[in-house]
N, C-alpha and C positions, 0 to 999 in steps of 0.2 A: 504494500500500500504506500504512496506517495505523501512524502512529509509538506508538511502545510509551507514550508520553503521550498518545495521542491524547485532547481533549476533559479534561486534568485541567487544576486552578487552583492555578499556584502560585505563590508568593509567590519571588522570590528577592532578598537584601539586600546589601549590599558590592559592589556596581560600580562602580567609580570609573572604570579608563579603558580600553578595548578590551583591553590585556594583565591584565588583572583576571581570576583564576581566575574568579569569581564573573560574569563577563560571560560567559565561553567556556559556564559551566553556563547560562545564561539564553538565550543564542543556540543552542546543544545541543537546552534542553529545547522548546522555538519550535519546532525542526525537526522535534523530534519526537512533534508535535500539539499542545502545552501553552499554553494562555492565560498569559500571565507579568506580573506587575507586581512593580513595582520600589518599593526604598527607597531614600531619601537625607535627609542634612539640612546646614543652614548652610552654610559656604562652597564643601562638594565637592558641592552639591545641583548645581550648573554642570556638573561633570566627569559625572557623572552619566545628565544630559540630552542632552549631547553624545554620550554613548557609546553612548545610548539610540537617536539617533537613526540608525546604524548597523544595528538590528536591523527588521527587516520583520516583523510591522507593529510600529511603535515604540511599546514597552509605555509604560502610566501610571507616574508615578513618584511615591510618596507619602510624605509625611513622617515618618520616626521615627528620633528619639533614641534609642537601644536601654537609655541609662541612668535614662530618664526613663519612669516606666510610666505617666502618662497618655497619652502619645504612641502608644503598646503597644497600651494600650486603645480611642485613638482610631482605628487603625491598626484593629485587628479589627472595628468599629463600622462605617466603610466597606466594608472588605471583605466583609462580611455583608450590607449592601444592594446592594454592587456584585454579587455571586455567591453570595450565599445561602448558599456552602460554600466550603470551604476544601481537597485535596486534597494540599497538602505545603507546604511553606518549606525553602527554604537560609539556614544561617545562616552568613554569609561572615564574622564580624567578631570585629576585635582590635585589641587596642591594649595599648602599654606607654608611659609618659613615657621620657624616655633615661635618666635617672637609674637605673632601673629595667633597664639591659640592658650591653650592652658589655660584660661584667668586671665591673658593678657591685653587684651581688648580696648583699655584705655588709657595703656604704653605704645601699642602696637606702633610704628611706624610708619607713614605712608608709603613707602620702597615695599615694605613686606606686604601691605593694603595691596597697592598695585599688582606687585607679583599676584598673589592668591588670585584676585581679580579677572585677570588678562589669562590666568592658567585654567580657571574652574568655570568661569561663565563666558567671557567676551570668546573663547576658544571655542564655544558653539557657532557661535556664530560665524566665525572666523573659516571654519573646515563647511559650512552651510554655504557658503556664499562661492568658494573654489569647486565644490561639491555636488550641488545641485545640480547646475548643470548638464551634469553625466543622468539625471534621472530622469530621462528622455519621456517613460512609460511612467513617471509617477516612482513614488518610492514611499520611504518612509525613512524620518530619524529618529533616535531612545537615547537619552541621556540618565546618566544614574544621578537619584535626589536624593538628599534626604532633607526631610520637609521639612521647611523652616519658614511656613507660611504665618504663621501665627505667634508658634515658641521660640524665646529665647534658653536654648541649650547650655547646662555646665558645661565648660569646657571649650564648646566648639567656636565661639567668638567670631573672630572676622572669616572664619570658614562657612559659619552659619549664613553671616551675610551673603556670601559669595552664592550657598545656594539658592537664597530666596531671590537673588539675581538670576541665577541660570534661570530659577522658575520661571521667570517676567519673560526672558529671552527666548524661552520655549513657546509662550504665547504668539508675542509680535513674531517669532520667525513661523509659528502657525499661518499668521494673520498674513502674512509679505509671499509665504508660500504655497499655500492652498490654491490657487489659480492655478499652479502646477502639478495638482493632482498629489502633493507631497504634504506630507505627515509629521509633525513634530510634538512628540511626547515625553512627558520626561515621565522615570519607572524610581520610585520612593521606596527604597528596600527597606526591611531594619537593621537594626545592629547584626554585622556579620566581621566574623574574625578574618582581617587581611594585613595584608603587610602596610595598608594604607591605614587599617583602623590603630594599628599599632602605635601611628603617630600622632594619634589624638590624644593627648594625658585626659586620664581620668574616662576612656573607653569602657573599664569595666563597670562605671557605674550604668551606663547604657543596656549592659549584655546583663547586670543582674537584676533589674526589672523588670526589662520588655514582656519576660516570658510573663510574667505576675499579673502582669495588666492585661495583659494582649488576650481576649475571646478566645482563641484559637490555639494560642501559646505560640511559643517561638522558640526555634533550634537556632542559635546562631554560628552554626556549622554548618546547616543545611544549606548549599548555594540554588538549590533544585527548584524552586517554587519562581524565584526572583530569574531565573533564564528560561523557565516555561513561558514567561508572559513577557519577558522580552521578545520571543520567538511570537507569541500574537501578534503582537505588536507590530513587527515587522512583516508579518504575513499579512496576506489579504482580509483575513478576517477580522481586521478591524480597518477596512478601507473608509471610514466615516466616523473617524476618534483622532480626535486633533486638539492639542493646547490644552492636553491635561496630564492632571500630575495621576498616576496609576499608584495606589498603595498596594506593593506585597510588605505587610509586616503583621501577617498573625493579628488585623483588625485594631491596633494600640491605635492608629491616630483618631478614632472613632466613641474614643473613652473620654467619660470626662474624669480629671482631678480624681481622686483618692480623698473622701473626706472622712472625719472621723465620725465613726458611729457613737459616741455618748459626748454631750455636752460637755465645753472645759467649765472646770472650777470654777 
């Protein structure tokens, strides 16, 4: 039986190392028909390939800087000789300097502001606009969230910011794209152990509630649910879901507060 990808071309970026959301989605969409090539660049372009090679048949892996746009542009240049078309992209990527996160929110530095900024949201847009292009028949793009529409997060500071900007970004590139038959959603996972969550201080307070709160509960090992529904995502069956944020997290953003059951003192 034919995977709900069958025969699509897509791009996916941020693999670093087999527990990489971003690899679970690239192995997902593999299985379910999808030609996949990969990005990487300078020193984790190693972690990368190794990880690659795990996946049957083991995707190309091409080089882009996400903050560099001739990389972007070189990036679509291949790809367009490689497949002539383009059918989706994941965009797995973030980054904050630490200065920038812990508690640190109003030391942070503008230089560190900007980096996070330019790396976790304007980077949509950036790889959208070289990118499109290629999606002759319509497409679809999936940005990974974590929701920051509302809360302000311990911990996560001008990272948080950064995603309730990609949110915004996911919108207007909805709004600036949909005449092209293209797709922009961003996909809200929850807390899940990566080499990326590692660099949030104070991540484990995230991983020992979720499960508490969350209806449904939450394995924050399990990468399986969160590249199932990137893989919708990018299939056809959601040809008409656009400029929205998708929660996989075990139901927690849909909770209210924790209050106390007997009156204080």
């Amino acid at each position: 039986m034919p995977g709900i990808l069958e025969g699509k071309k897509i791009l996916v970026t941020g693999v670093l190392t087999p527990a990489s959301i971003a690899f679970a989605i690239a192995d997902a969409a593999q299985k379910e028909g999808a030609d996949i090539v990969l990005t990487s660049f300078g020193r984790v372009m190693s972690l990368t390939e190794k990880s690659a090679r795990r996946m049957k048949p083991t995707p190309e892996i091409l080089e882009m800087d996400v903050n560099k746009q001739e990389q972007i542009d070189t990036l679509a240049q291949t790809l367009k000789q490689r497949w002539g078309r383009l059918d989706g992209f994941v965009h797995a990527i973030a980054f904050a300097p630490g200065d920038a996160l812990g508690g640190n929110f109003m030391t942070a530095p503008w230089e560190s502001v900007q980096t996070a900024f330019q790396t976790s949201a304007y980077s949509l847009k950036a790889m959208a606009q070289s990118l499109s292009p290629l999606m002759t028949e319509g497409g679809s793009i999936v940005t990974l969230d974590f929701d920051n529409s509302t809360q302000a997060w311990p911990f996560y500071d001008w990272m948080g910011v950064c995603k309730a900007a990609l949110e915004s970004v996911t919108r207007y590139l909805a709004r600036d794209l949909g005449k092209h038959h293209i797709r922009v959603n961003a996909l809200a996972a929850g807390p899940l152990k990566t080499m990326a969550a590692k660099g949030i201080p104070g991540f484990e307070r995230f991983e020992n509630t979720w499960g508490q709160r969350a209806p449904l509960g939450w394995n924050s090992e399990d990468r399986t649910p969160v590249a199932k529904m990137a893989c919708v995502l990018l299939s056809d069956y959601s040809s008409a879901t656009t400029g929205e944020i998708v929660h996989v997290d075990g139901g927690y953003h849909a909770m209210g507060a924790e209050v106390a059951t007997e009156p204080p003192d």
